[in-house]
C-alpha positions as CSV (number, residue, x, y, z in Angstrom):
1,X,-19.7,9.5,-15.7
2,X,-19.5,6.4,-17.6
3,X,-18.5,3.4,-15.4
4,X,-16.1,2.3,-17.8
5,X,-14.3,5.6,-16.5
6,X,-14.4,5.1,-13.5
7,X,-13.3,1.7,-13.3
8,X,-10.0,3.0,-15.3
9,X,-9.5,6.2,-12.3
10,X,-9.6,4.1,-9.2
11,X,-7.7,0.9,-10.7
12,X,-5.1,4.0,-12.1
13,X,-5.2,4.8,-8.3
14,X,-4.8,1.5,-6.8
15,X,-1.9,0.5,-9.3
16,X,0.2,3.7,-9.0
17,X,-0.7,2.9,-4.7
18,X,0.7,-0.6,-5.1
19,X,3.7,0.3,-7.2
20,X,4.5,2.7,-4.7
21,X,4.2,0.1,-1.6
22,X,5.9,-2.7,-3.3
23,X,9.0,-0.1,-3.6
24,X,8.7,0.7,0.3
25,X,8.1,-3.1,1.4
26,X,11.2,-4.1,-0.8
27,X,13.4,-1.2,0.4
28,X,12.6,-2.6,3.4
29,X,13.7,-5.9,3.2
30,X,17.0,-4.6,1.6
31,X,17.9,-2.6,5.0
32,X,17.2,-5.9,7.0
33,X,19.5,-7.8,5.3
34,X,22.2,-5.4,6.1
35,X,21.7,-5.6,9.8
36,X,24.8,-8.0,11.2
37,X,23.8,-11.9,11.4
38,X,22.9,-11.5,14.9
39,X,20.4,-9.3,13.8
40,X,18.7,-10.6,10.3
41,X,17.9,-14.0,8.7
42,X,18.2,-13.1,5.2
43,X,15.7,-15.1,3.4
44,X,12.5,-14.5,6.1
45,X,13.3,-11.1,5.1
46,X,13.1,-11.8,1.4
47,X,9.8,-13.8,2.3
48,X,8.3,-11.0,4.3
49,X,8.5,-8.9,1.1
50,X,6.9,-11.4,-0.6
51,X,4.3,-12.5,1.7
52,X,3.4,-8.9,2.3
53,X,3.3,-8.0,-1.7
54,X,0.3,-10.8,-1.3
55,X,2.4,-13.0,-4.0
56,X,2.7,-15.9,-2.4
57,X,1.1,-18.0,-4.5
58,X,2.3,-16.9,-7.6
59,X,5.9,-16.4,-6.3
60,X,6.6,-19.9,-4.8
61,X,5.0,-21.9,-8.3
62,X,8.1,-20.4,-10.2
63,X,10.6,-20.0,-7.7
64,X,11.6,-22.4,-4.3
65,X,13.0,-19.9,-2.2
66,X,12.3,-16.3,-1.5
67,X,16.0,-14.3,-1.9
68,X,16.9,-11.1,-3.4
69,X,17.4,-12.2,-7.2
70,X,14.5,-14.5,-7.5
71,X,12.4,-11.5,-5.3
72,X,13.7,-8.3,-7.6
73,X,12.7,-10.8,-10.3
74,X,9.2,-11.1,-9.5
75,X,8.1,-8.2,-7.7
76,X,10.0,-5.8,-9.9
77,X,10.4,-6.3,-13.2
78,X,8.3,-9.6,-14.3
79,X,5.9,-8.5,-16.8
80,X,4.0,-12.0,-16.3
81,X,3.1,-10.8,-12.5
82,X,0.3,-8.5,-13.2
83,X,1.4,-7.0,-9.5
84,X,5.3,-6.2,-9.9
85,X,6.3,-2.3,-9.9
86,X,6.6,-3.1,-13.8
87,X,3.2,-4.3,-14.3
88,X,1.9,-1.4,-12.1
89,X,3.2,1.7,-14.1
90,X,2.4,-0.4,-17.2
91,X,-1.2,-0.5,-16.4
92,X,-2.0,2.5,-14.3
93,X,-0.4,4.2,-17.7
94,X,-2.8,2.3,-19.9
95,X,-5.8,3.2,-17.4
96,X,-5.0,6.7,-17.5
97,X,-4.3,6.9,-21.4
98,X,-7.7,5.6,-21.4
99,X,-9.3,8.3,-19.8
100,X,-7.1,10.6,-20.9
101,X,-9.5,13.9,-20.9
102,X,-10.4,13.0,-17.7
103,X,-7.6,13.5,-16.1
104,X,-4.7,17.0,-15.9
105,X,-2.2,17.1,-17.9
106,X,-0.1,17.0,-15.1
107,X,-1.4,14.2,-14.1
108,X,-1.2,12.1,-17.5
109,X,2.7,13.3,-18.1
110,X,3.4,12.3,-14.4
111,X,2.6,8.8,-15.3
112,X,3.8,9.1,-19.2
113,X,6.7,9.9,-18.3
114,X,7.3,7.4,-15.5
115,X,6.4,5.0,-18.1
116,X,9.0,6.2,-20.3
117,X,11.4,5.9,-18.3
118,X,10.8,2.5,-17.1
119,X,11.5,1.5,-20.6
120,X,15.0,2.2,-20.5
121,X,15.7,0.8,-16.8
122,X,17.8,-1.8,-17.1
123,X,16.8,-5.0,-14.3
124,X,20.5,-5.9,-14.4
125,X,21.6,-2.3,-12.4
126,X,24.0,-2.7,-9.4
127,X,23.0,-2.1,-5.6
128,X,23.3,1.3,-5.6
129,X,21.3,2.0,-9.0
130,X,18.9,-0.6,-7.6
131,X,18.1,1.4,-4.7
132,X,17.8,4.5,-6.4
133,X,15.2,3.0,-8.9
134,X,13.1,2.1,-5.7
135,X,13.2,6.0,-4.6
136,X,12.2,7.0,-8.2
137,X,9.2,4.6,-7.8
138,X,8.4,5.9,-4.6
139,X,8.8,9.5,-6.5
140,X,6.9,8.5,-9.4
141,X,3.9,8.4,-6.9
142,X,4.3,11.4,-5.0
143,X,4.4,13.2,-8.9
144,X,1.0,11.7,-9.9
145,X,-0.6,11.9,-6.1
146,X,0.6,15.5,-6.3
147,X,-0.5,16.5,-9.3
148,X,-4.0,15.2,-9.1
149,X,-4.0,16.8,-5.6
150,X,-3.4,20.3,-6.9
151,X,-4.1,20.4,-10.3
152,X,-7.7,18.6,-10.5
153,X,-11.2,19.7,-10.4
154,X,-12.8,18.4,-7.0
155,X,-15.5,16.3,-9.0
156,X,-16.4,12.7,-9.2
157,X,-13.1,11.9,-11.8
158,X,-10.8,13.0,-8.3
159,X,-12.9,11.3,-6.3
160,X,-12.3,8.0,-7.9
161,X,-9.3,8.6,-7.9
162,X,-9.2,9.3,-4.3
163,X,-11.4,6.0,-3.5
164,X,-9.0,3.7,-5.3
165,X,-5.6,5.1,-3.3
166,X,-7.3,5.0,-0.5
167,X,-8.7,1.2,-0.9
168,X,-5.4,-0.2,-1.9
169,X,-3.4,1.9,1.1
170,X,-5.6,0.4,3.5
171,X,-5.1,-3.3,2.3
172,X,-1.4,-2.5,2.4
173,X,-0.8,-1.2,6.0
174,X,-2.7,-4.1,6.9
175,X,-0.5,-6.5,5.0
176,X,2.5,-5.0,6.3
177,X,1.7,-5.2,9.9
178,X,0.1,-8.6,10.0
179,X,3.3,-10.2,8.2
180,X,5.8,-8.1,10.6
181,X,3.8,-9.7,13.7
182,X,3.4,-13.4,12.3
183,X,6.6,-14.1,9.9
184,X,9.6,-11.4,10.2
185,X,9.6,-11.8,13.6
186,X,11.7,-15.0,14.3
187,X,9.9,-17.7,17.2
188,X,12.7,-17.3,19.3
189,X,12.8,-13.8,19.5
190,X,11.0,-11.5,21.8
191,X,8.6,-8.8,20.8
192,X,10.4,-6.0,22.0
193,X,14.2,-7.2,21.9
194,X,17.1,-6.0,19.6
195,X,15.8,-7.2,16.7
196,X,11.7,-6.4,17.0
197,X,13.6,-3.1,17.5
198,X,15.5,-3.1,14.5
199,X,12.7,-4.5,12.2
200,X,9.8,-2.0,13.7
201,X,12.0,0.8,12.4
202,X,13.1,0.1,9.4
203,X,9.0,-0.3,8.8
204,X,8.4,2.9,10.0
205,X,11.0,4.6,7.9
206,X,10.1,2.8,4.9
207,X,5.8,4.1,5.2
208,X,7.3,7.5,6.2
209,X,6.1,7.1,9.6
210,X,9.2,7.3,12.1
211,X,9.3,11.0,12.6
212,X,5.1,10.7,13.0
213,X,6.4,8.2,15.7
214,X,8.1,10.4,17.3
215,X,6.2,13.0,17.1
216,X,2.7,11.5,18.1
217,X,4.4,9.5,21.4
218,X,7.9,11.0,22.0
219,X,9.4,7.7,23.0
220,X,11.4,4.9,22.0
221,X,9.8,2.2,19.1
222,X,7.5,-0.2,20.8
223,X,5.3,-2.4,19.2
224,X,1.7,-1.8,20.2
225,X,2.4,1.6,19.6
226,X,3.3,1.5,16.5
227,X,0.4,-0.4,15.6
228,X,-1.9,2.2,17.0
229,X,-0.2,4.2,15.0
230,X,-1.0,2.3,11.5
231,X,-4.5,1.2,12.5
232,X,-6.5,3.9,14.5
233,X,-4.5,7.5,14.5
234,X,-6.3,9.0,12.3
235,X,-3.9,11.5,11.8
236,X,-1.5,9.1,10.4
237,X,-2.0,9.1,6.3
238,X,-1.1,5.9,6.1
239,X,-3.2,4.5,9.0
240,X,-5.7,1.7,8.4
241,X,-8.0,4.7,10.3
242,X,-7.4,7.8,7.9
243,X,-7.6,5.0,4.8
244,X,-11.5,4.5,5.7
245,X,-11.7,8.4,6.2
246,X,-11.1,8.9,2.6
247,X,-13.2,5.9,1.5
248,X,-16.0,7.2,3.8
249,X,-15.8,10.9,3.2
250,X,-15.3,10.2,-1.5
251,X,-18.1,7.5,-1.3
252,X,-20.8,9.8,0.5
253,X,-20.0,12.5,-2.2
254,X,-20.3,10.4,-4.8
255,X,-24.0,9.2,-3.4
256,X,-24.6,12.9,-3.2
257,X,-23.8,13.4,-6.6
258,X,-25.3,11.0,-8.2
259,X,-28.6,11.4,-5.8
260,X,-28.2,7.5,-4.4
261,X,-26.3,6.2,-1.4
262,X,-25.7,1.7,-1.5
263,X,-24.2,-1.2,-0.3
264,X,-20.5,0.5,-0.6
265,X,-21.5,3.6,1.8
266,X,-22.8,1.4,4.4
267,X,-19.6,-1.5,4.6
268,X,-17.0,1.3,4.9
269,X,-19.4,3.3,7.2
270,X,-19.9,0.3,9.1
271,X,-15.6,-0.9,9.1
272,X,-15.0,3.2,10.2
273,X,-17.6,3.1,13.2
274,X,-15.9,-0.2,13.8
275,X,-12.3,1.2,14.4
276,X,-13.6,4.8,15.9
277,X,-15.2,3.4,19.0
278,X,-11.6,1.0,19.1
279,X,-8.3,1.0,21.4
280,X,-5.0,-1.1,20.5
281,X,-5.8,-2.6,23.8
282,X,-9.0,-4.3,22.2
283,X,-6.8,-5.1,19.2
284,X,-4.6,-7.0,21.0
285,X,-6.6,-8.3,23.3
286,X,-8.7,-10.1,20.9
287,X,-5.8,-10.7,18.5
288,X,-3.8,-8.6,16.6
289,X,-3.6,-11.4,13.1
290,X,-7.6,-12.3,13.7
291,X,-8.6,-8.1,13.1
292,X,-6.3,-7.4,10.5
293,X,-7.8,-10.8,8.4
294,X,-11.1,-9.8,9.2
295,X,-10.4,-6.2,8.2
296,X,-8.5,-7.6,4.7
297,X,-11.8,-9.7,4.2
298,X,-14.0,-6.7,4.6
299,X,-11.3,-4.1,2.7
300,X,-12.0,-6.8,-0.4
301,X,-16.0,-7.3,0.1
302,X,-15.7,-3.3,0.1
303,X,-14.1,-3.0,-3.2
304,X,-16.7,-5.5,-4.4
305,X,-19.9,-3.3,-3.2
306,X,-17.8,-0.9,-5.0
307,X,-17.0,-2.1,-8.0
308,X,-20.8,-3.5,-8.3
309,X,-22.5,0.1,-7.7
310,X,-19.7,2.3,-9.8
311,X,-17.8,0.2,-12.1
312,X,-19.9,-2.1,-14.3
């Protein structure tokens, strides 16, 4: 395979990924700020979203606070923001019309069409056609996941495909749970009161986790465990665990398909042994912000290794 395509099948992976999580993550923030005063601070929940999108920077040099217009703005539809939901189904589309041939047809009209139909969305809609545009983002994903799931051939094109969700899920679980611990939380709140309660469930709802919660430890939310539930069950799909699974296990068949095994192999090997011989006791024992930075750090230097061995 040509690296060129390549490149274009994980990055249509990782945008589709990131459209998908910047839906959830904003959702999110729109239930908080329903929750009664005593409950929510409005704008750190408008920040979270933000700071968890990764847009910091590029947020706060056009606007001075972080609220729902100037957020919906930027994360949504601003086509100068090469990571709004806009920008992601714009380029995902143009990734995968690039490889067209590679790809299903399923899997091409999944994103066409989304793209199509983002066209006509009109970024002035109400509430309640807001919030209905973020559920047909979040189902514009499970379409093209879907349909590359069950429609294509289990060769290298799926397997890129399969690296680049998997890459950009993992960064995203970690961004969500190291902002949750450091800057939705208010100071003078307790980890573990009304509104740690509140906030941890809303997060679980919104990665499709709170019936896994309940399932996996048949109690009420608490916080470690829901962080051992997002980093190291790997039975979790969305766990920063079952991410590195899917790196590990689509990298080794590339380097069995192409007869050579590198740089990228090893660092997710490596970051997998790393969190298999773990417990969240060690995680928080040694700082729950200092392993997810560490593990953003290497999630990055991965993509590099990657990107240096497959995609130039």
């Amino acid at each position: 395979m040509l690296s060129r395509t390549a490149d274009s099948l994980f990055w249509t992976a990782r945008y589709v990924e990131r459209a998908d999580f910047l839906a959830r993550v904003i959702d999110a923030a729109q239930r908080l700020t329903t929750l009664p005063a005593s409950y929510s601070d409005a704008s750190s929940e408008w920040e979270s979203a933000v700071l968890s999108s990764g847009s910091g920077p590029g947020f706060y040099a056009l606007y001075g606070d972080a609220n729902e217009e100037t957020v919906r703005d930027y994360l949504v539809f601003n086509q100068d923001n090469p990571s709004s939901i806009r920008s992601c189904i714009n380029t995902a589309r143009s990734n995968a019309r690039a490889v067209r041939t590679a790809l299903t047809s399923e899997s091409w009209e999944a994103l066409n069409t989304a793209w199509n139909e983002l066209n006509t969305v009109n970024p002035s809609m109400g509430a309640e056609d807001f919030s209905r545009f973020l559920e047909w983002v979040k189902g514009v994903a499970l379409a093209f996941d879907g349909s590359a799931r069950r429609t294509m051939l289990r060769n290298d094109a799926y397997w890129f495909l399969r690296l680049g969700g998997g890459l950009e899920r993992a960064d995203n679980t970690a961004r969500i749970l190291d902002v949750k611990y450091h800057l939705l939380l208010p100071a003078s709140e307790a980890v573990g009161g009304g509104l740690d309660y509140f906030q941890w469930t809303t997060i679980l709802r919104e990665v499709s986790a709170l019936t896994a919660y309940r399932w996996v430890y048949r109690e009420s939310v608490k916080p470690w465990l829901v962080a051992d539930l997002l980093i190291l069950n790997r039975q979790m799909p969305r766990s920063m665990i079952s991410c590195y699974d899917v790196i590990s296990r689509h990298l080794d068949l590339l380097g069995d398909q192409y007869g050579r095994r590198g740089a990228s192999q090893k660092q997710a090997r490596a970051t997998l042994s790393r969190m298999t011989g773990m417990r969240i006791e060690d995680v928080f024992q040694n700082g729950l912000h200092e392993f997810i930075s560490k593990f953003l750090i290497d999630n990055e230097k991965l993509g590099a290794a990657i990107a240096e061995q497959y995609l130039t």
